[in-house]
C-alpha positions in Angstrom: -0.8 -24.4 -17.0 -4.3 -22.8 -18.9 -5.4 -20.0 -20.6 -8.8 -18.8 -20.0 -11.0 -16.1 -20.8 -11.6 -13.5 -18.1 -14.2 -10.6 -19.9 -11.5 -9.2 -22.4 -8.7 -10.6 -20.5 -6.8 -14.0 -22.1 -5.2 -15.4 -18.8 -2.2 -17.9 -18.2 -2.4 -19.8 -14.8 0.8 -21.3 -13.1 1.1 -23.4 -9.9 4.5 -24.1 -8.4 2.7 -27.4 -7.3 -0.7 -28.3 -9.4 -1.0 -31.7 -8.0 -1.2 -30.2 -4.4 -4.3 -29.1 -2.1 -6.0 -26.1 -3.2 -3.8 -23.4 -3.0 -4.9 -20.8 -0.6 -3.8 -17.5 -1.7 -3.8 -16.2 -5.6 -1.7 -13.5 -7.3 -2.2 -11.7 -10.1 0.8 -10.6 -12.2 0.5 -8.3 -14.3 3.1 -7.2 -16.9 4.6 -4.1 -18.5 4.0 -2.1 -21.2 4.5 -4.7 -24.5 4.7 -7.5 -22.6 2.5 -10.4 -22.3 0.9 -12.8 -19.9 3.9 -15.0 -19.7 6.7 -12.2 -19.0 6.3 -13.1 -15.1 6.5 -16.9 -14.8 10.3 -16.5 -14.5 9.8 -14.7 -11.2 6.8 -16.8 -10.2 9.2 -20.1 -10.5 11.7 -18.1 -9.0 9.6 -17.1 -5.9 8.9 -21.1 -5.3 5.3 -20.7 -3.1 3.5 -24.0 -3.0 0.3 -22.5 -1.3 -0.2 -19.9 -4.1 -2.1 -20.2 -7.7 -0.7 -17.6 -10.3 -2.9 -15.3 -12.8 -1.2 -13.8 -15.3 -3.7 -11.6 -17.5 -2.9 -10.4 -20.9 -3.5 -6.5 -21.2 -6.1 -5.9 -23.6 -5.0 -3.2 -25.3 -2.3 -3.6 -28.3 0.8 -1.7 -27.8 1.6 1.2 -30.4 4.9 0.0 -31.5 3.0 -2.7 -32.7 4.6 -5.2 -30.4 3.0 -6.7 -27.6 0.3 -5.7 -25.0 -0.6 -2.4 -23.3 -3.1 -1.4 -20.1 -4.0 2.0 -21.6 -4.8 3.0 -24.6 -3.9 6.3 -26.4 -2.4 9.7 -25.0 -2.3 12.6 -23.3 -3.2 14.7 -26.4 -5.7 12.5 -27.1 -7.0 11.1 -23.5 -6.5 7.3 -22.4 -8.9 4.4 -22.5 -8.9 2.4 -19.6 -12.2 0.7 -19.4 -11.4 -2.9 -21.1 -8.7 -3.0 -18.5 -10.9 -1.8 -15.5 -13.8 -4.5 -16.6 -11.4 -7.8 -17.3 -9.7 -6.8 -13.8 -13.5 -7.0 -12.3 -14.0 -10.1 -14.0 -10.6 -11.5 -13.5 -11.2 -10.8 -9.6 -14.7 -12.0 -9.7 -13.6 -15.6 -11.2 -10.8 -15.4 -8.4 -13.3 -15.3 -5.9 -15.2 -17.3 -7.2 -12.2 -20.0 -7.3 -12.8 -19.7 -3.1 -9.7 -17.3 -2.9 -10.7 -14.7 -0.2 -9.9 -11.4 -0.6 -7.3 -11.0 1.8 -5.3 -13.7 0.0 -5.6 -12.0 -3.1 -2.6 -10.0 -4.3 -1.6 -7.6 -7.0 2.8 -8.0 -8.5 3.1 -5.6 -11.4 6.2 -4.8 -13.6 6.3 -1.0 -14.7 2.6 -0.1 -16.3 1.3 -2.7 -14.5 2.6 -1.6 -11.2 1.3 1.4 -12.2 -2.0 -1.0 -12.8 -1.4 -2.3 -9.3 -2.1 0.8 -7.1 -4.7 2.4 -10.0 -6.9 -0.1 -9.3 -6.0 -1.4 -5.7 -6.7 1.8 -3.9 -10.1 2.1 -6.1 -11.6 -0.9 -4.8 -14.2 -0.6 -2.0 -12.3 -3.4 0.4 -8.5 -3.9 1.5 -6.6 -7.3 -0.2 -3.7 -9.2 0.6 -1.1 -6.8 -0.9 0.7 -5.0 -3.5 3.6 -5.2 -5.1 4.6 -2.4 -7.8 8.1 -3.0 -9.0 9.8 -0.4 -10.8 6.1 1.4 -11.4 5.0 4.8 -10.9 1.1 6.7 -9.9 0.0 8.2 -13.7 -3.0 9.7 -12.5 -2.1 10.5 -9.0 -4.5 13.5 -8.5 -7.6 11.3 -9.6 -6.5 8.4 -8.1 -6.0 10.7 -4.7 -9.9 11.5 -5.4 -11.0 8.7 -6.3 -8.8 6.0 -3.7 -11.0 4.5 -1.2 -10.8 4.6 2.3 -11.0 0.7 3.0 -8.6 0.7 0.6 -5.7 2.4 2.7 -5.5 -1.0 4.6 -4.0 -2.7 2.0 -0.4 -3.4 2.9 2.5 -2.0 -0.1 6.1 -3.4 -1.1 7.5 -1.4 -3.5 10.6 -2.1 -5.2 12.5 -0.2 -8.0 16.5 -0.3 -9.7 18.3 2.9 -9.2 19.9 2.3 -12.2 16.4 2.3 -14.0 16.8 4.8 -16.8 13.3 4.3 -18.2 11.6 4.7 -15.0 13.2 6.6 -12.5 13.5 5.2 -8.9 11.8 8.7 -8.1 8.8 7.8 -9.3 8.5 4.4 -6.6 10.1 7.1 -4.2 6.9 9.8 -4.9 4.3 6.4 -5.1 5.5 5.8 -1.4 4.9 9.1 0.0 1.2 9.1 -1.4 0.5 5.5 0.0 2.4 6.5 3.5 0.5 10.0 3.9 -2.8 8.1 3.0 -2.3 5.2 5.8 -1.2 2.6 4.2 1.1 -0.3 5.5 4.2 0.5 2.8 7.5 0.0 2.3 10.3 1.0 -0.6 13.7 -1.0 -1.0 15.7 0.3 -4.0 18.6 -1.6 -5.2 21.0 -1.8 -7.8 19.4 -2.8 -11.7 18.1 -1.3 -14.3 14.5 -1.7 -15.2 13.7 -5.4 -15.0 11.5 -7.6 -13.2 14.4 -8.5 -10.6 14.5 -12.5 -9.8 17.2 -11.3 -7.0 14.2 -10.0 -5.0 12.3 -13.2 -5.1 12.7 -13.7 -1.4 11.6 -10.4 -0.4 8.3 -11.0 -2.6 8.0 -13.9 -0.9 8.2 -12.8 2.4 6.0 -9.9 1.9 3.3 -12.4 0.3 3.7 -14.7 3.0 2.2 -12.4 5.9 2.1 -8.9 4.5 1.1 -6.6 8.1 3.7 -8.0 9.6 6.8 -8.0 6.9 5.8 -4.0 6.7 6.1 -3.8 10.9 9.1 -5.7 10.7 10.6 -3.0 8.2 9.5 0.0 10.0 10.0 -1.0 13.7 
């Protein structure tokens, strides 16, 4: 395990086995609002994938109860920065590559606000990855993001999960992020399951099967 600097981003690495081969496909996880950049190891250790190399970037923005870390800035009365969280995920992709990952063996697990992170800046990027996985997240600007989405983009496969017992974001929110993903084209899928709003170890072997060979885990599901 390191920490590194990626543009504004301080980020924790995590290998299920460092003293393998290279590892041959890379995920980024990226936490929730007042977390940090170790709140998903659990799940990574949980998920057990010897071919993959963790990133786990620290938001750049300080929360505003003053405890933890935040991927936007601000508020709706007085507009949101974004832009030190757009840059270090440039850079924190760019030093991926850079690693030798290839971009379709590069995915995207966020918790919450960084689901939300997940498909903000997924769908923006001018080529497909791997995969996404938003857990318990929701769309927050879903009429700029429906502008601004690309169309390689819509090849990049989605799982997403979310508690129906979630009080602080409602399963209806994963339910609304699916239909914008399915009407654009993209390979999705949405399991809900009982918790509240958590990053749920319990699905480790769903996350792991989706990661494994994304296209075909999604025609598995619909079929």
């Amino acid at each position: 395990m390191n920490a590194a600097a990626n543009n504004q981003f301080l980020t924790h690495t995590y290998s299920q086995s460092p003293q393998s081969p290279q590892s041959d496909k890379a995920i980024i996880g990226l936490h929730g609002w007042t977390g940090d950049e170790h709140a998903f190891e659990p799940l990574a250790r949980s998920i057990k994938t010897s071919n993959v190399k963790w990133f786990f970037p620290r938001a750049p923005y300080n929360a505003d109860i003053g405890v933890g870390y935040s991927w936007f800035s601000g508020s709706e009365e007085e507009g949101w920065q974004v832009e030190k969280t757009m840059q270090g995920m440039d850079g924190l992709f760019k030093t991926i590559q850079d690693e030798g990952f290839e971009l379709q063996n590069i995915y995207l697990v966020g918790f919450s606000q960084g689901a939300c992170l997940a498909m903000e800046y997924a769908l923006r990027l001018p080529y497909p990855i791997g995969g996404i996985v938003p857990i318990a997240g929701f769309i927050k600007w879903i009429n700029k993001l429906e502008s601004e989405a690309t169309d390689a983009s819509k090849q990049t496969p989605a799982l997403l999960l979310h508690g129906e017992k979630d009080e602080i974001i409602f399963s209806k929110a994963s339910i609304k992020a699916y239909e914008f993903l399915k009407k654009r084209g993209n390979p999705v899928y949405l399991e809900l399951y009982d918790a509240p709003h958590e990053i749920p170890l319990k699905k480790s072997p769903i996350i792991r099967n989706f990661i494994s060979d994304s296209f075909n885990f999604i025609e598995s599901k619909v079929l």
